[in-house]
N, C-alpha and C positions, 0 to 999 in steps of 0.2 A: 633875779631870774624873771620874775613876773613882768618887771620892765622892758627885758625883752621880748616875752612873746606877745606883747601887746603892739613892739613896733618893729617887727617882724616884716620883712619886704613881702611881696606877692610875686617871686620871680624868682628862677628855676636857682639850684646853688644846693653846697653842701654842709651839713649843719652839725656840728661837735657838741657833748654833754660832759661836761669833767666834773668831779668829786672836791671834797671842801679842800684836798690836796693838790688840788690841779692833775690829780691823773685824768689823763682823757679814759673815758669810759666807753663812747660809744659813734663811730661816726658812720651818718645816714647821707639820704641825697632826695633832693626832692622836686619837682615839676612847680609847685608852689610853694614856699617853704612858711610862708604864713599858714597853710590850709597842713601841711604837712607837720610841723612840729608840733602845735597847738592840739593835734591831733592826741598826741600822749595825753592830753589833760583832761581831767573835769575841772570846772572853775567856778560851780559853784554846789554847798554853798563857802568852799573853802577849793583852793587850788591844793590837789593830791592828783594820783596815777590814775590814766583812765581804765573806767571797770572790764574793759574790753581788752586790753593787753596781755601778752602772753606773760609767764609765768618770768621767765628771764628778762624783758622787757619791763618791767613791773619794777623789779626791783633796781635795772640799770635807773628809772627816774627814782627812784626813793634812794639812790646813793647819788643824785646827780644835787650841783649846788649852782651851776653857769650854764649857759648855753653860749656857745662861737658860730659864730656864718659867715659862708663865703657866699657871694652873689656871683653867677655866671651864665655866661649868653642861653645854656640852653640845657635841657635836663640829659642830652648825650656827653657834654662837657659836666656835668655833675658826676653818673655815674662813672666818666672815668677817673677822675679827680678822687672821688668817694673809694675806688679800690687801689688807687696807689696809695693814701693816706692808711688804711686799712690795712698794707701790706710794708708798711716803712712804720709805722709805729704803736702796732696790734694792739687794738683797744678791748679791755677786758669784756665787753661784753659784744663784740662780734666774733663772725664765724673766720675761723683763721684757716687756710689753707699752706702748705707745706712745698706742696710738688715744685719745686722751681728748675728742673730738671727741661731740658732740651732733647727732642727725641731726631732722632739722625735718620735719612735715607738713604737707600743706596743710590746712584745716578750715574747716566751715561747719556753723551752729545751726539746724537745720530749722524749731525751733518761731519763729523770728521772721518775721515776716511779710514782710521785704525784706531777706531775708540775706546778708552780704558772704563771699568766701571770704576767709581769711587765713593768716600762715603761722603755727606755734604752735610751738614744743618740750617743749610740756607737756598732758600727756593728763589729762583728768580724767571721770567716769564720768558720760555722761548718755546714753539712747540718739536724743535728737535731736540729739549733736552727732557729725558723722559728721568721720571721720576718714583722711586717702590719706599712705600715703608707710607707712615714711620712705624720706626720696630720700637720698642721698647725693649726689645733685647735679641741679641743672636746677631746682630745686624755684623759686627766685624768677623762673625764666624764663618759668616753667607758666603761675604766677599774675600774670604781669603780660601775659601769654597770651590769660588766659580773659577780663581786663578788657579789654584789645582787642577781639577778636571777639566778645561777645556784651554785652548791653545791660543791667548789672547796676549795683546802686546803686555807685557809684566812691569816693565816700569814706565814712566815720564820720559825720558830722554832716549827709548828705546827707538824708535821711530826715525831720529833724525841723526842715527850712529849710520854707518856705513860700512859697517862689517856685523854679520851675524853674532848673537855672543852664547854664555852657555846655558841660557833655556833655550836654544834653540838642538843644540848638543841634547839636552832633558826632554826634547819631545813638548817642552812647554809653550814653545811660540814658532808660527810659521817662519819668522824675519823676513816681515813687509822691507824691512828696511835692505834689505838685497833682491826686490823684489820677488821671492820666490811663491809671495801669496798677494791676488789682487782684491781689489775694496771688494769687489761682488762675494768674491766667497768667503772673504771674513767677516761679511755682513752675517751671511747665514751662520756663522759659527756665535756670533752674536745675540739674533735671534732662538739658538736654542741655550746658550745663558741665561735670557728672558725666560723663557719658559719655567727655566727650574730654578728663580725668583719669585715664578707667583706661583711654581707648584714645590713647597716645603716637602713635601711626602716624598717626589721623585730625585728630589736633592737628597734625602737621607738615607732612599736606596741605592743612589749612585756612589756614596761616598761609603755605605757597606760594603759595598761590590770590593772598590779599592783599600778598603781597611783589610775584608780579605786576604786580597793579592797583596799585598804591604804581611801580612801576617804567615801565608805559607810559604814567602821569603825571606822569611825572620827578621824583616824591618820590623822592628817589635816597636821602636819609639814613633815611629810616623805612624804606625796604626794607631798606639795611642792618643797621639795626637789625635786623630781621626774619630777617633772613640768621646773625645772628648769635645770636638766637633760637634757631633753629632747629637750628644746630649743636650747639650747649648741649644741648638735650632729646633730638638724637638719639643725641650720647653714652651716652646714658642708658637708652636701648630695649635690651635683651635679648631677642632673638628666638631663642625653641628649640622646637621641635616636640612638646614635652612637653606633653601635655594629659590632665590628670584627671578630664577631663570631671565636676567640680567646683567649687564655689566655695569652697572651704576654703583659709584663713590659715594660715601657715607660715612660720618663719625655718629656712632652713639653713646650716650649717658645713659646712667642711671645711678641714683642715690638712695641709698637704703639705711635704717639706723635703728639704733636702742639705744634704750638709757641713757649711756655713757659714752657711746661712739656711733659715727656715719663713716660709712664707707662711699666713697665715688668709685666707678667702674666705666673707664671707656674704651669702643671696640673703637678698633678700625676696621673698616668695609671697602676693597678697593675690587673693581671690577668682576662684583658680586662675590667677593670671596672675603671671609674676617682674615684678616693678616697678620694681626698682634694686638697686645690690649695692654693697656695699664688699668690701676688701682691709686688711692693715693687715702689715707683713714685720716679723719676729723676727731678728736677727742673735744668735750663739753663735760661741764658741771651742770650748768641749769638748760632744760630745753634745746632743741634744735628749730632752725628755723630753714626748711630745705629747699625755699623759695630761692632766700638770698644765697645759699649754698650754688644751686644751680645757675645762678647770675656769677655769682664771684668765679667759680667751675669753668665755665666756657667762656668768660670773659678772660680770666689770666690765660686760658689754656692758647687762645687764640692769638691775643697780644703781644703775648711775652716767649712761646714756648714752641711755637708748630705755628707755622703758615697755614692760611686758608686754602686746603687744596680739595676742597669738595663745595657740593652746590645745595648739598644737606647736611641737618644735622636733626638724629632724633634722640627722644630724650622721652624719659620712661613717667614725666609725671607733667604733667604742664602747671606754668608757672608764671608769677606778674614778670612783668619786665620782657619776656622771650623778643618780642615786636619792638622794642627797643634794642635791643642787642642785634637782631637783623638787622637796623640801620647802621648801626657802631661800625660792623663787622664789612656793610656794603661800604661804607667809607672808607675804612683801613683796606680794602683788599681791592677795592672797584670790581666789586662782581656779585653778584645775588646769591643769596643766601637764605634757606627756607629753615628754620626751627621749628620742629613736625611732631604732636605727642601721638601716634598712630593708636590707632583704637582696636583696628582688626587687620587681618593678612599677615604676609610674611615680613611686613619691614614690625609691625605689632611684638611677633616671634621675636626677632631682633633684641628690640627691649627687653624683652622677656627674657630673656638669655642674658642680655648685661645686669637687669636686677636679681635675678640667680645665682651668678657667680658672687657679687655685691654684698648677698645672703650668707652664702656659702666661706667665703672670705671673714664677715662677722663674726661667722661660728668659729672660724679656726683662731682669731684672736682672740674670743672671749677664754677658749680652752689655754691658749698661754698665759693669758695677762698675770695671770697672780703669779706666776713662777719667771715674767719679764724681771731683770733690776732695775729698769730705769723705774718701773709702775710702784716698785717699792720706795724708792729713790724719791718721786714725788709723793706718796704718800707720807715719807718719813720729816722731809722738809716741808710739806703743806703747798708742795708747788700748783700754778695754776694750771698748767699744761704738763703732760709727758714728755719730760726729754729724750726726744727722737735728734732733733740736732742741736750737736751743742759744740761751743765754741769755748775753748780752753786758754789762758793767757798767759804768759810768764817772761820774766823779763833776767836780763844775766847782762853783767858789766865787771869790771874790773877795776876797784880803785876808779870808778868812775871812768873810766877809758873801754875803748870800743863797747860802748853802752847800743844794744839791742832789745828789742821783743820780738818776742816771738806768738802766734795765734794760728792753733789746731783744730779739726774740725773732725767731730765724730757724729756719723749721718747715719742713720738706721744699722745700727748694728756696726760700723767698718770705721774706720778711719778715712777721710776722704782726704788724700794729700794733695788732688787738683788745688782743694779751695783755702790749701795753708796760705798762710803770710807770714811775710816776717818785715821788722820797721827795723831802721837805721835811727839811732834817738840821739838826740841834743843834749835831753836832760842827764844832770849827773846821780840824780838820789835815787831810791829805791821806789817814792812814792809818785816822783815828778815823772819817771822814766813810766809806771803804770797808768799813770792820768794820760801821757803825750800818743801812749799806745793805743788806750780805751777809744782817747779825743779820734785819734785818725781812721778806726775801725767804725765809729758812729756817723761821721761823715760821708761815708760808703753805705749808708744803709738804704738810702733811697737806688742805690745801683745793683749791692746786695743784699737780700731779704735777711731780716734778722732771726737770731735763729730763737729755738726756743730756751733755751737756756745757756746761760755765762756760767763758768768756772773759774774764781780767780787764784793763783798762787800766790797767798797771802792770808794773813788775818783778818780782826775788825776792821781794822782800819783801809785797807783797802777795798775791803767789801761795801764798807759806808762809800768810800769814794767811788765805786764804780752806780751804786745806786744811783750818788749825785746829779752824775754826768748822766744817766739814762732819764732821768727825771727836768734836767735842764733840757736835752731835747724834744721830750715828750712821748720818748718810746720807754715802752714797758716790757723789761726781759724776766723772767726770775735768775736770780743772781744768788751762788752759793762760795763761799771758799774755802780753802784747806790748806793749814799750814802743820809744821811740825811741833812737838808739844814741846814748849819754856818749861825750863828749870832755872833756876837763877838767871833768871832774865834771858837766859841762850837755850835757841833750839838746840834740841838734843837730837842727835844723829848719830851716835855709836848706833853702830848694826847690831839688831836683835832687840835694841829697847826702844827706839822710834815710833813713838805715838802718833798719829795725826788724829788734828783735829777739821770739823766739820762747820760750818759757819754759815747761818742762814740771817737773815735781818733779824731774825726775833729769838731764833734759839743759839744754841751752841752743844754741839753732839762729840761726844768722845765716845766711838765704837768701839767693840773688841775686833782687835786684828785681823780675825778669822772673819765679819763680817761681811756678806758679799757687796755690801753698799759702799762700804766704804773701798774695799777692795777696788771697786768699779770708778771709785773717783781718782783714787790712785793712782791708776793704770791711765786716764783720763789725763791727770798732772803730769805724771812721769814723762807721758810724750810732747807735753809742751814742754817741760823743762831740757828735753831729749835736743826738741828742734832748737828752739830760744840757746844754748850753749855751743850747738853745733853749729851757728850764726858766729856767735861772740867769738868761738876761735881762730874763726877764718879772717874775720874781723881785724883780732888782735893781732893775727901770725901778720899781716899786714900790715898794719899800724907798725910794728917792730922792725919790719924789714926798710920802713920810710923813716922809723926813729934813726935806726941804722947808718943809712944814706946821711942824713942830718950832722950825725954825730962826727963823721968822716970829712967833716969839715972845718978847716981849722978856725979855734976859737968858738966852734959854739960845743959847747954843754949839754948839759943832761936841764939843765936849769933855765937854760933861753929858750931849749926846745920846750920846759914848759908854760914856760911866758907865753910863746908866739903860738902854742896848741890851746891855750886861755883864750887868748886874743882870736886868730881865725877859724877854732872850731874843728878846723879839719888839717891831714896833709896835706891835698889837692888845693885847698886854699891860700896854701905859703905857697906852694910852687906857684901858686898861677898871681899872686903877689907883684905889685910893684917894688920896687926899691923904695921910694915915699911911704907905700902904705906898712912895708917892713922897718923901713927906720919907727915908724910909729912905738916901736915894739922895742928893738934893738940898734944898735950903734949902725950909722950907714955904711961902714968898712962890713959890718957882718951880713948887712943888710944885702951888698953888692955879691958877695961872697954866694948866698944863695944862690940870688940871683941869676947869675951867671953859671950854677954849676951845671953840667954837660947831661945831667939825667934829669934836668927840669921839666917837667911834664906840661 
């Protein structure tokens, strides 16, 4: 290591520290990286940690054994370099962020003559497409809102039919498309849509009104509906007394923390009004560093997650880096961009209000954390992080036939079925078919953020193997697994005596039944093993029905068909077979015989 920072470039780039294991430990970024790494050290009269480094910093170089460098044009290509590496293979001693969540607006194209609102996650520059949000929630509750109560074309192909249909029958649509309404006055009916978009409060006494009237005419289920409407978007109201007596766009930060967690908190501010906010909670063992916190913050937030649709951004603490990320930010977007830490007035209040909530939020997780399972869950396996997301694996084949995996995702509390997957496998064994699975999920990680923890369905030994493969590509998951408990060599699965056990690299836990931890892994497996099966059938019932087809042709067997299923792998690949590439296999009379049959795909 010393040889390194002795011949250390002096040009901008991003700099790696790994452990005698090759875990990466910690990766930075730097304008000089000679003047930057060398920095961590004292060097004489012996090379140790410099006395100025924080408390987690300290010990990342007292567990570090290499330094790696990347040299690049310039220190704007460093820090973005420095947080996708950060975020594809989470180095134990950076600040790791979670949110990778997408927030939606609602949108509607003025310049059309009978425009529909919709919901979009993609902004693109036009000034007659106006743009609200983003929500962080309510947002499909708005819009299925504004088509209620006001008289707007309801679907996509409404417009260009030629006879009125039955929302117009409902009193729900003029029908432009029979002319009976022209562009002027369903502009105006548009314009008071707008309104009760950016006024939340008047939208949820409009839709009390009709919940009413739904209710003294015993539409009992539309008012509920409504009732539950209603709920949804009042979540979502922020009411504070701040007024800029402005119409100016703003995103604000603020980051707040203790001990053992940081919360981020950001408003949205659109034409002087908060319109929604998210939250997103940081957990740490040693220190926080809320510098890099608020770089990483509004660096993914902006890149990855939400277009630049404001010309500020303020933020509750000022920080290195801000004057760099206005550059980033004016390049990604072509358009200026002020990072403001306000000191006094109302945008001051502002902040004030995002570190508040940020406060207030701390307090309400400190009060569950002992009685969360996951917070148990890592305390019990030594994990490094909270499993808030975790990604569950399981695989189901048959005699080695319609071989599947299956991989489940449990996201703050819920099952997330958007981010399931499922793999179509080659491999025919138990262990080949979890490696091909783990392989093709690690391959995605630079596109999908890794989560905080793996689950696998199996023992040691697959547990050793999936560490393998996290370790060969440099990312670091905590990895646990669970299998059912051996008795003479076979799991035991009678109902009612079914033990499972617990599997962590270092330990090995046999809970009681009734524990909610283990409970919690259970319910975890079950649904992979739920999805991964319900794969394999659909699978198989196919594979049978092409066995089927196969068999119905004379002279071939049960026996060729397993030769030439060895040989190409798949059905679709005998069908789609030459006669040559099938004699390879079989006699060319049976080879023809395929070939030619009438259901050849």
């Amino acid at each position: 290591m010393l040889t390194t920072l002795k011949n250390l470039p002096k040009s901008p780039g991003v700099y790696q520290y790994f452990d005698k294991n090759d875990r990466l430990l910690y990766v930075g970024k730097a304008k000089n990286l000679f003047n930057r790494v060398r920095s961590y050290f004292n060097f004489t009269p012996s090379l140790k940690p410099h006395s100025k480094l924080s408390h987690r910093i300290r010990l990342m170089i007292e567990d570090a054994t290499s330094i790696n460098y990347i040299v690049l044009d310039s220190e704007h290509d460093a820090l973005i370099l420095e947080n996708s590496l950060i975020k594809q293979l989470q180095p134990k001693y950076n600040i790791l962020l979670r949110d990778d969540k997408t927030y939606p607006y609602i949108t509607i194209n003025l310049d059309e003559p009978f425009a529909r609102f919709e919901i979009t996650r993609k902004v693109i520059k036009n000034p007659k497409q106006l743009y609200f949000g983003p929500f962080s929630g309510g947002a499909r509750d708005i819009l299925d809102s504004l088509y209620d109560l006001f008289a707007l074309v309801q679907k996509k192909g409404c417009e260009s039919g030629k006879k009125a249909c039955l929302y117009h029958q409902l009193k729900k649509c003029h029908a432009p498309c029979e002319g009976k309404i022209g562009p002027k006055k369903y502009r105006q009916i548009i314009d008071e849509a707008i309104i009760h978009i950016q006024d939340k409060k008047k939208l949820t006494n409009k839709l009390t009104e009709k919940m009413s009237e739904y209710a003294l005419n015993m539409r009992y289920e539309e008012a509920a509906t409504l009732r539950d409407r209603i709920t949804s978007i009042t979540k979502s109201i922020i009411n504070t007394p701040i007024d800029l007596a402005t119409d100016e766009d703003a995103d604000i930060f603020a980051i707040e923390s203790t001990e053992k967690e940081a919360m981020i908190v950001r408003l949205f501010m659109r034409n002087g009004r908060i319109v929604s906010s998210s939250h997103e909670q940081i957990r740490f063992k040693i220190d926080f560093d809320k510098d890099e916190s608020y770089r990483r913050a509004i660096l993914d937030f902006y890149t990855l997650k939400v277009p630049l649709m404001v010309k500020q951004i303020l933020v509750a603490d000022s920080f290195e880096d801000s004057k760099l990320l206005e550059d980033i930010l004016k390049k990604e977007f072509s358009q200026n961009v002020d990072i403001t830490f306000p000191l006094r007035g109302p945008k001051a209040k502002l902040v004030q209000l995002a570190q508040k909530n940020a406060i207030e939020l701390l307090s309400q997780n400190s009060k569950k954390e002992q009685t969360d399972v996951s917070f148990k869950l890592q305390e019990l396996c030594s994990l490094e992080r909270e499993p808030r997301r975790i990604e569950v694996f399981d695989n189901s084949h048959n005699l080695g036939q319609a071989s599947v995996g299956g991989m489940i995702v449990f996201d703050n509390n819920k099952f997330d079925k958007s981010s399931y997957r499922r793999y179509s496998l080659d491999s025919q064994d138990e262990y080949s078919q979890m490696k091909e699975t783990l392989t093709r999920r690690i391959m995605r990680f630079d596109e999908i953020n890794p989560p905080d923890l793996w689950v696998i369905d199996g023992g040691l030994t697959l547990l050793k193997l999936a560490n393998e493969l996290l370790l060969s590509s440099g990312t670091y998951i905590d990895t646990i697994a669970i299998s059912k408990e051996k008795i003479d060599a076979k799991s035991k699965r009678a109902k009612g005596s079914t033990r499972d056990i617990i599997y962590t690299k270092d330990e090995i836990f046999r809970l009681n039944t009734n524990d909610v931890r283990l409970q919690w892994v259970q319910r975890l497996r079950d649904e992979a093993h739920r999805y991964a099966i319900s794969y394999h059938r659909k699978l198989k019932l196919k594979e049978d029905k092409e066995q089927t087809k196969l068999s119905t042709i004379n002279g071939i067997g049960s026996a060729k068909i397993k030769k030439l299923i060895s040989y190409f792998g798949t059905y679709d690949a005998i069908y789609n077979a030459s006669v040559n590439e099938l004699s390879n296999v079989i006699s060319e009379k049976d080879a023809k015989n395929i070939y030619n049959i009438k259901y050849k795909k």
